[in-house]
Jmol script that loads the backbone (N, CA, C; Angstrom):
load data "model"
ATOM      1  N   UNK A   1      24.329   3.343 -19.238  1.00  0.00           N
ATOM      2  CA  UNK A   1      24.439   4.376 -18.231  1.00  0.00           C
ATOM      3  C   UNK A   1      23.186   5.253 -18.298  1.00  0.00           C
ATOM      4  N   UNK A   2      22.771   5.639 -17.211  1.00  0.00           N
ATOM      5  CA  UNK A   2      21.296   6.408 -16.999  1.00  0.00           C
ATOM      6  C   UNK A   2      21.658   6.875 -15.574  1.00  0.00           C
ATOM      7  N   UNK A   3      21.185   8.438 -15.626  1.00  0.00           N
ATOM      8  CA  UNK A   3      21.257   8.900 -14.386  1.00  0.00           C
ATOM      9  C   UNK A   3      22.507   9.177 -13.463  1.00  0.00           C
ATOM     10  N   UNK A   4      23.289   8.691 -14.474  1.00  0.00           N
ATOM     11  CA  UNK A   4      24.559   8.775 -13.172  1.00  0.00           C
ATOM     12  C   UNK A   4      25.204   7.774 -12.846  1.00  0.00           C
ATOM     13  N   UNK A   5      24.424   6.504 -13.478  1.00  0.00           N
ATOM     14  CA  UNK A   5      24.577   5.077 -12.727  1.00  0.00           C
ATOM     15  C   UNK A   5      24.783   4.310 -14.097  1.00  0.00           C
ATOM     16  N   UNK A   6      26.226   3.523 -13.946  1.00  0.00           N
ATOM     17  CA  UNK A   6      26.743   2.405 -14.836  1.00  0.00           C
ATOM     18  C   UNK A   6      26.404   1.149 -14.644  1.00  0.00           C
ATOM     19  N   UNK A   7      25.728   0.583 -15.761  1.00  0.00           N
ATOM     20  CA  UNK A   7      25.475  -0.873 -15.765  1.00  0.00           C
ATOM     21  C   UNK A   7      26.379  -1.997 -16.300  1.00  0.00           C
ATOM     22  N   UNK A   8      26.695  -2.998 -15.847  1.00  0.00           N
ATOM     23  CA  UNK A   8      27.480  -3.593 -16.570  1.00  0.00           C
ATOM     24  C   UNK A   8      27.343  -4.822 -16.123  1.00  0.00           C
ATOM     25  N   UNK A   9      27.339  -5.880 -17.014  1.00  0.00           N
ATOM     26  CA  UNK A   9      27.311  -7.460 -17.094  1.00  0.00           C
ATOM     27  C   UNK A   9      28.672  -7.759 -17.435  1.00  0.00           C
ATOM     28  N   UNK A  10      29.151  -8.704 -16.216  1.00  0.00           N
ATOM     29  CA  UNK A  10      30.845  -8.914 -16.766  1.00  0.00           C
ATOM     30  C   UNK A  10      30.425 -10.495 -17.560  1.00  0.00           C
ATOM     31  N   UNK A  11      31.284 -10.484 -18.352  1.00  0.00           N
ATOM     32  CA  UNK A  11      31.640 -11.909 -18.858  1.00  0.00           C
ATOM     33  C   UNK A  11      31.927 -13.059 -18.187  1.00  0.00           C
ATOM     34  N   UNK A  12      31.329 -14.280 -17.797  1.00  0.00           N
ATOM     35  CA  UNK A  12      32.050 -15.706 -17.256  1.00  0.00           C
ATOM     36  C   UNK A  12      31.742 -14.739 -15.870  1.00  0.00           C
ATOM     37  N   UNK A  13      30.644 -14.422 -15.341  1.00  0.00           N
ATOM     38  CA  UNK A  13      31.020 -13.951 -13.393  1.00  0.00           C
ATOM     39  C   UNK A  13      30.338 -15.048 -13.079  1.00  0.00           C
ATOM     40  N   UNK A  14      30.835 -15.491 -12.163  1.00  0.00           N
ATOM     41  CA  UNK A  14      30.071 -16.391 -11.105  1.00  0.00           C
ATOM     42  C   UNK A  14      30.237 -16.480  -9.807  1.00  0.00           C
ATOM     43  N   UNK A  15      30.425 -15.136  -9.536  1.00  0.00           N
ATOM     44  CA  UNK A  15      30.587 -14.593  -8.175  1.00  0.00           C
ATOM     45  C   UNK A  15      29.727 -14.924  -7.354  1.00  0.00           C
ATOM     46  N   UNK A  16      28.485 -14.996  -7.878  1.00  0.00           N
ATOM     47  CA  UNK A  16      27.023 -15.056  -6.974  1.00  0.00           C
ATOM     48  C   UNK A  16      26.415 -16.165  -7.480  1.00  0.00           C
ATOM     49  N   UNK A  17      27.483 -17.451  -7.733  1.00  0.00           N
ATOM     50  CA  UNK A  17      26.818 -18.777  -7.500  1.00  0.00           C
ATOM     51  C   UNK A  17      25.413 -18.981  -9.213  1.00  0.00           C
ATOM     52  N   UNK A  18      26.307 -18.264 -10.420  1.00  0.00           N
ATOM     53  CA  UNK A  18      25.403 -18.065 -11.669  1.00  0.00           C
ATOM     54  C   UNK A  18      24.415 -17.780 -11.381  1.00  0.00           C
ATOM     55  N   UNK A  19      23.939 -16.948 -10.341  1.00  0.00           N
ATOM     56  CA  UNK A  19      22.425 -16.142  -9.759  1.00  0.00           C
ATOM     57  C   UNK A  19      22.448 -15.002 -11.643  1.00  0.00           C
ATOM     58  N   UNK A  20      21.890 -15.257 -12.208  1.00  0.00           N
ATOM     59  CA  UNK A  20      21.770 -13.886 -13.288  1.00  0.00           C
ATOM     60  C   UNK A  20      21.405 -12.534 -12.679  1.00  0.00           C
ATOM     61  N   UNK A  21      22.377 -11.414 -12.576  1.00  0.00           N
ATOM     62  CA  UNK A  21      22.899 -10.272 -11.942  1.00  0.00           C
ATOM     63  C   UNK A  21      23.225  -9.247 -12.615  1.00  0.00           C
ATOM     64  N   UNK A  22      23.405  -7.982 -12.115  1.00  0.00           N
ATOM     65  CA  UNK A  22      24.069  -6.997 -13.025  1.00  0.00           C
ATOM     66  C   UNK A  22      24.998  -6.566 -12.216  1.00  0.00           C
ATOM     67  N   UNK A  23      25.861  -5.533 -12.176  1.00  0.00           N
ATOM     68  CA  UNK A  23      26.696  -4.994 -11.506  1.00  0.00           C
ATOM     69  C   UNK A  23      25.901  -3.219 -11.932  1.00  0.00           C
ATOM     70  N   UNK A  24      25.758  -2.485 -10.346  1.00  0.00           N
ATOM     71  CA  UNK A  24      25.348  -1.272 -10.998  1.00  0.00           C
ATOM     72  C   UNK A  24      26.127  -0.456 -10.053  1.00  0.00           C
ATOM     73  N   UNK A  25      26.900   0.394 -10.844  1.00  0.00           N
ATOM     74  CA  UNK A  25      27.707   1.486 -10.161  1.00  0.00           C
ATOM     75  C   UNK A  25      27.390   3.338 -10.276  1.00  0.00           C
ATOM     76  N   UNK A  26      27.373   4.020  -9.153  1.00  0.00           N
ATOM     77  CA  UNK A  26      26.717   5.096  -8.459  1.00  0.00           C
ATOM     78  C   UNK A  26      27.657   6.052  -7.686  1.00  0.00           C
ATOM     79  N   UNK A  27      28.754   6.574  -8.267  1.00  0.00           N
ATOM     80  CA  UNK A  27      29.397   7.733  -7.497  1.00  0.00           C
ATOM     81  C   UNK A  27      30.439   6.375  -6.716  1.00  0.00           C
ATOM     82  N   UNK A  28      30.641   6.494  -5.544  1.00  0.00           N
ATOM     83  CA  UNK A  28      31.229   5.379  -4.902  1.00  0.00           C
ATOM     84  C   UNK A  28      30.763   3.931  -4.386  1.00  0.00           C
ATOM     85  N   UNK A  29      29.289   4.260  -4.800  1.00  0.00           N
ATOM     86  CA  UNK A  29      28.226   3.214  -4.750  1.00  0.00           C
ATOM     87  C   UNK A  29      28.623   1.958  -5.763  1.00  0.00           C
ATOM     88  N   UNK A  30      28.655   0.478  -5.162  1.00  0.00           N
ATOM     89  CA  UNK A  30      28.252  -1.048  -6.387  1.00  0.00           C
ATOM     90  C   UNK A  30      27.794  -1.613  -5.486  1.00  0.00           C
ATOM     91  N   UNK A  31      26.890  -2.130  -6.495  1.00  0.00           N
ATOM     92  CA  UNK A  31      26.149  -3.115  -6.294  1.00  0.00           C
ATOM     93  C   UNK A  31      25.673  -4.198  -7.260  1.00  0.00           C
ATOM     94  N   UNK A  32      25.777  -5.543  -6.352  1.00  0.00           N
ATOM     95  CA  UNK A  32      25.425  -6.787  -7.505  1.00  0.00           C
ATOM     96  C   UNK A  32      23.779  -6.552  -7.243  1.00  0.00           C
ATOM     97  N   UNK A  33      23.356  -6.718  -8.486  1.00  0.00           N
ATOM     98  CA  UNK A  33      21.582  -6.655  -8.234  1.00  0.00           C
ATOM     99  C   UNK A  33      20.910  -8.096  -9.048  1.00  0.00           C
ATOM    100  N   UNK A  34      19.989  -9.023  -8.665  1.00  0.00           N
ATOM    101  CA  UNK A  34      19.588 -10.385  -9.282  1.00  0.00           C
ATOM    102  C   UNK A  34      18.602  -9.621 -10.505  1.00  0.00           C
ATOM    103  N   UNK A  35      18.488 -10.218 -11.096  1.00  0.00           N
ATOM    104  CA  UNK A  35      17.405  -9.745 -12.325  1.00  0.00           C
ATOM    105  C   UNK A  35      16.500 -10.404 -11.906  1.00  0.00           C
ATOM    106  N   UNK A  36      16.189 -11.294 -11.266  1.00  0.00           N
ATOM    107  CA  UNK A  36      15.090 -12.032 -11.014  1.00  0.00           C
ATOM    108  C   UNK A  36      14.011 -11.282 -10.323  1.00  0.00           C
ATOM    109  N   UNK A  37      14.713 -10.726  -8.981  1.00  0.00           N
ATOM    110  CA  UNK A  37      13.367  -9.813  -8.160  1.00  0.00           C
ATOM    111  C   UNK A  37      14.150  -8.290  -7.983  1.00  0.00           C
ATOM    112  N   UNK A  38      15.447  -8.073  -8.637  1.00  0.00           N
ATOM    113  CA  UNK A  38      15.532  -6.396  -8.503  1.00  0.00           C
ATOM    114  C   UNK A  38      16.403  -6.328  -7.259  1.00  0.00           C
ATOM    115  N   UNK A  39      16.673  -7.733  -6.012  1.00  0.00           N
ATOM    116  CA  UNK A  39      17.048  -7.296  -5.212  1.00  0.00           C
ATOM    117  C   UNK A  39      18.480  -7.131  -5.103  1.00  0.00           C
ATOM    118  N   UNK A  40      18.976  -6.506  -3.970  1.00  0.00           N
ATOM    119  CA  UNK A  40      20.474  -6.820  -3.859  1.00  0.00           C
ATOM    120  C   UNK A  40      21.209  -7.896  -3.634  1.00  0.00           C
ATOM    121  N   UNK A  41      22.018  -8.092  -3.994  1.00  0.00           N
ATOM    122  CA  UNK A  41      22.595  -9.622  -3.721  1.00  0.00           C
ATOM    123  C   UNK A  41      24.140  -9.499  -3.136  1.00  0.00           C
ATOM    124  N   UNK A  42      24.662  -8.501  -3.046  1.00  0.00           N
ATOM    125  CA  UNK A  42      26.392  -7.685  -2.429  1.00  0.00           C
ATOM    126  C   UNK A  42      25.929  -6.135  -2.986  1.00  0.00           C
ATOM    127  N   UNK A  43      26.541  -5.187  -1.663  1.00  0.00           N
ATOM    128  CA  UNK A  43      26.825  -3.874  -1.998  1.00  0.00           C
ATOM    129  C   UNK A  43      25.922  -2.931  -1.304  1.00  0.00           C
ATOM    130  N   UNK A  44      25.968  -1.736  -1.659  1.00  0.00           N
ATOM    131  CA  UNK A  44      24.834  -1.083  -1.428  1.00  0.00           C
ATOM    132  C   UNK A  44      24.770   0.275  -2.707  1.00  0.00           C
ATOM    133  N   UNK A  45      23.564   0.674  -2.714  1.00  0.00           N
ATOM    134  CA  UNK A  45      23.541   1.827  -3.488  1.00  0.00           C
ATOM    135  C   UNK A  45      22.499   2.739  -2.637  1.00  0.00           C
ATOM    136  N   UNK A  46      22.001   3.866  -3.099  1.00  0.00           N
ATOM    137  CA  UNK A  46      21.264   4.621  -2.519  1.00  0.00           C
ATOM    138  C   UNK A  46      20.204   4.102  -3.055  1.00  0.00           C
ATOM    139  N   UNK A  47      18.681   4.392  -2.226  1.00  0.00           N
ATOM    140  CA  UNK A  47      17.504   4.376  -1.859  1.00  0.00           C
ATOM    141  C   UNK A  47      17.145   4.622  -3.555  1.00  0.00           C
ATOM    142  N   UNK A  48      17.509   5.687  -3.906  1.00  0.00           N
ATOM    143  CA  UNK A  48      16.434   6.342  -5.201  1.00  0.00           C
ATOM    144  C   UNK A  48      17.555   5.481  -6.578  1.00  0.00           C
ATOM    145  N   UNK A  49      18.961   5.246  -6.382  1.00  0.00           N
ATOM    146  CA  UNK A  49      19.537   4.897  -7.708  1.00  0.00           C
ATOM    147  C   UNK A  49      18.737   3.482  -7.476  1.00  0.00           C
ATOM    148  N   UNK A  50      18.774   2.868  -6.758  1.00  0.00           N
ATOM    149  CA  UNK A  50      18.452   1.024  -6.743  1.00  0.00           C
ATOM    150  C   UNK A  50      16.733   1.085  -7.548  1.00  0.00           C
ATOM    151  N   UNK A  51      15.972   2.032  -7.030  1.00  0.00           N
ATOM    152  CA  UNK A  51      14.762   2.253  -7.222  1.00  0.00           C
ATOM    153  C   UNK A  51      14.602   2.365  -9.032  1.00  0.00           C
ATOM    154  N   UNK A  52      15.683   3.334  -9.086  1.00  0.00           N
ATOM    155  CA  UNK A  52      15.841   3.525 -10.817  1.00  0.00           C
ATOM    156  C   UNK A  52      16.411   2.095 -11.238  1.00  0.00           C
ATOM    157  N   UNK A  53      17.361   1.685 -10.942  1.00  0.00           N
ATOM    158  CA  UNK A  53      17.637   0.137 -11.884  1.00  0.00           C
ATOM    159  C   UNK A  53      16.905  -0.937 -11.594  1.00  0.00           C
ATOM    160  N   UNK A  54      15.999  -0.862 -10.331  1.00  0.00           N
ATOM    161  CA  UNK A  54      14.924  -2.286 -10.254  1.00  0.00           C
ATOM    162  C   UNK A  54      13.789  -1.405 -11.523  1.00  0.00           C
ATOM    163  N   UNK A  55      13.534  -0.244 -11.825  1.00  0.00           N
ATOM    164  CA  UNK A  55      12.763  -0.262 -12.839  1.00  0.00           C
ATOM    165  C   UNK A  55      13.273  -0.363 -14.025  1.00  0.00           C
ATOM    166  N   UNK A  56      14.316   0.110 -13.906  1.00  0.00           N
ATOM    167  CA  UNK A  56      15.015  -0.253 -15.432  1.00  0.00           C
ATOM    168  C   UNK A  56      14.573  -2.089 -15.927  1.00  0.00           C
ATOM    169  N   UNK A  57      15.294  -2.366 -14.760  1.00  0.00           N
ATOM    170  CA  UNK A  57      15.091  -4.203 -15.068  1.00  0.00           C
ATOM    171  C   UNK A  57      13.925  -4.821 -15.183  1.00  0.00           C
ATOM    172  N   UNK A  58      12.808  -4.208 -14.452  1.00  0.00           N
ATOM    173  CA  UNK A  58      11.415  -4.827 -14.877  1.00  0.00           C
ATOM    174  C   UNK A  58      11.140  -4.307 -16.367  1.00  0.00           C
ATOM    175  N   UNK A  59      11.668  -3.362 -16.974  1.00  0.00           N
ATOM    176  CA  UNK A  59      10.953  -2.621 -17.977  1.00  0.00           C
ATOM    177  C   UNK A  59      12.115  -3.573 -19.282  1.00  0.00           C
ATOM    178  N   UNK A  60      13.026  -4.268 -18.654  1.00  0.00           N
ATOM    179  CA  UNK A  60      13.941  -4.709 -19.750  1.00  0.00           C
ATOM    180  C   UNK A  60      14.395  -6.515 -19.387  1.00  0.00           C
ATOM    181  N   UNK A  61      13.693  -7.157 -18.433  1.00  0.00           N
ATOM    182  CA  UNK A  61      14.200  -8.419 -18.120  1.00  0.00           C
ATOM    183  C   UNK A  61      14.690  -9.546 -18.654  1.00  0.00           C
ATOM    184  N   UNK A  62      13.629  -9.611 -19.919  1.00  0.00           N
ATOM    185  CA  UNK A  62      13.644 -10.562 -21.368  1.00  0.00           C
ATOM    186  C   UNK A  62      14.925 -10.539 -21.883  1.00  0.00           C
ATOM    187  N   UNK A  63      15.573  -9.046 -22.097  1.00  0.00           N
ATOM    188  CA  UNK A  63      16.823  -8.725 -22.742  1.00  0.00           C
ATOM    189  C   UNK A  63      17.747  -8.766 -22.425  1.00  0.00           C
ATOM    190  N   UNK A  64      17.906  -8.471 -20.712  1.00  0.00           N
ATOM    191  CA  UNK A  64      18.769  -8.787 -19.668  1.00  0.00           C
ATOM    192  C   UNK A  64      19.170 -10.687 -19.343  1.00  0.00           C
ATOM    193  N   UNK A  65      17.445 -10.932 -19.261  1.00  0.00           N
ATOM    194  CA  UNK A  65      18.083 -12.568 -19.383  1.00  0.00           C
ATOM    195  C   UNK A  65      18.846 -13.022 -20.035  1.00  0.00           C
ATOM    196  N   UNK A  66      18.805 -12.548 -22.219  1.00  0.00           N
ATOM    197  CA  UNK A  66      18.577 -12.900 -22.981  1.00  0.00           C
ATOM    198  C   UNK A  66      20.462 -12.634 -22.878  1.00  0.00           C
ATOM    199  N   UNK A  67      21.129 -11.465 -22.621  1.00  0.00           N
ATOM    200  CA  UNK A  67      21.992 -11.080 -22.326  1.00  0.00           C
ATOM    201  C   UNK A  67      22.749 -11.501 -20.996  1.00  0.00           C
ATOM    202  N   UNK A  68      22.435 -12.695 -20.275  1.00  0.00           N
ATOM    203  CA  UNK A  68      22.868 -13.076 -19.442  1.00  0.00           C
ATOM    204  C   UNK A  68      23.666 -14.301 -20.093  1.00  0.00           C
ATOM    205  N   UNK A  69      22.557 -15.315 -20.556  1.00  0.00           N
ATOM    206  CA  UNK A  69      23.201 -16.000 -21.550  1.00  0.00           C
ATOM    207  C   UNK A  69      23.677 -16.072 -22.463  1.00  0.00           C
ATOM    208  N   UNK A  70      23.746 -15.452 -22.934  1.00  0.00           N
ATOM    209  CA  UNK A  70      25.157 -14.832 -23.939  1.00  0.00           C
ATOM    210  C   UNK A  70      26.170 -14.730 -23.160  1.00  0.00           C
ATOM    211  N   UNK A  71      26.596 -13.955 -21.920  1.00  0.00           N
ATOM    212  CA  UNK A  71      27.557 -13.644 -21.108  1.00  0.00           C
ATOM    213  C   UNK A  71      28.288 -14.735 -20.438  1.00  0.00           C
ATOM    214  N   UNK A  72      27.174 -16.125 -19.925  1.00  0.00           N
ATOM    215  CA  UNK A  72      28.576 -17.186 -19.348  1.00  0.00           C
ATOM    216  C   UNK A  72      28.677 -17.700 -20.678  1.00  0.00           C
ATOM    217  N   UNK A  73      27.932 -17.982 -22.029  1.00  0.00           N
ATOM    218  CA  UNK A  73      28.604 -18.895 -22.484  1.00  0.00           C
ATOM    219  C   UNK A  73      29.832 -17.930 -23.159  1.00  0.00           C
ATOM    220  N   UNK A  74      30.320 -16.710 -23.136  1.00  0.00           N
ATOM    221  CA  UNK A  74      31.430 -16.151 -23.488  1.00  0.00           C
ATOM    222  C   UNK A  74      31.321 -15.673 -24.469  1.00  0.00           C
ATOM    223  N   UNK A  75      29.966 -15.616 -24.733  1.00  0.00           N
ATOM    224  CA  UNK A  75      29.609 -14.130 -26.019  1.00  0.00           C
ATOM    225  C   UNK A  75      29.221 -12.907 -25.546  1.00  0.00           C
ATOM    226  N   UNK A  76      29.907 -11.951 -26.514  1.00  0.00           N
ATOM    227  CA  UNK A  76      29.177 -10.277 -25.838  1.00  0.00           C
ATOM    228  C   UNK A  76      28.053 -10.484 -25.731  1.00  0.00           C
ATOM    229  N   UNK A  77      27.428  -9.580 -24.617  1.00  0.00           N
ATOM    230  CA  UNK A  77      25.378  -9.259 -24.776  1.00  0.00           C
ATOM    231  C   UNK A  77      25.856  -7.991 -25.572  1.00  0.00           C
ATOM    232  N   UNK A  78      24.458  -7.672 -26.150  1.00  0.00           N
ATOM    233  CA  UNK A  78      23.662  -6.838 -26.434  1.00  0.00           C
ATOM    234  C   UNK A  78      23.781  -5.437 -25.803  1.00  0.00           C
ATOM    235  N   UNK A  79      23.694  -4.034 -26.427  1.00  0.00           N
ATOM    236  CA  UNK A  79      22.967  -2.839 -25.279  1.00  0.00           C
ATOM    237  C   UNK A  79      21.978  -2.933 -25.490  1.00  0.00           C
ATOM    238  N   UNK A  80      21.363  -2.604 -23.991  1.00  0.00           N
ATOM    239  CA  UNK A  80      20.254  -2.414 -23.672  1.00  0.00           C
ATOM    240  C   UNK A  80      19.870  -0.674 -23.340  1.00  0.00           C
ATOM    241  N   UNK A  81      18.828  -0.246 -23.724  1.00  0.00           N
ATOM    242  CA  UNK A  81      18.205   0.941 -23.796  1.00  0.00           C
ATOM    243  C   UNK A  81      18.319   1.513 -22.630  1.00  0.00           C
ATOM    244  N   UNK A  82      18.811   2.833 -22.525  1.00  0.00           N
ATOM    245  CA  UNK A  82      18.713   3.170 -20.992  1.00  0.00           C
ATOM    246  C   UNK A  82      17.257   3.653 -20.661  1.00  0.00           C
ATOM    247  N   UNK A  83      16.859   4.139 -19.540  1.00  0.00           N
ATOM    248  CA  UNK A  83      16.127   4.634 -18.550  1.00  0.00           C
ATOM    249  C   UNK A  83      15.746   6.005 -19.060  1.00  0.00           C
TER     250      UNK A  83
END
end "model"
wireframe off; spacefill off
backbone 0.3
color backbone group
């Protein structure tokens, strides 16, 4: 959590076709976001929170990947450092 805004990697999701994703939540705001390019993939958030977690994710991608796979094969990830 940073800013206001909850991050969270669910376990086994394959909502978005195993696209590696986060889920980022913002007041009444979610959104699925790809780790790959930052973009949205379902949802919306505001202009400046999306802005904060596409930098979060460039500044943390390695760990996020690294924590992706961990996640389908059904192991906890890791925390990752906030913002």
């Amino acid at each position: 959590m940073f800013y206001g805004i909850i991050i969270r990697l669910y376990l086994i999701d394959n909502q978005h076709h195993n696209l590696p994703h986060i889920h980022a939540r913002y007041a009444e705001f979610e959104a699925s976001i790809g780790l790959g390019d930052g973009e949205i993939l379902a949802g919306e958030l505001p202009r400046k929170q999306l802005r904060l977690v596409q930098a979060w994710i460039e500044l943390h991608r390695d760990e996020l990947m690294a924590n992706w796979e961990l996640a389908v094969s059904g192991e906890n990830p890791y925390k990752i450092e906030p913002l």
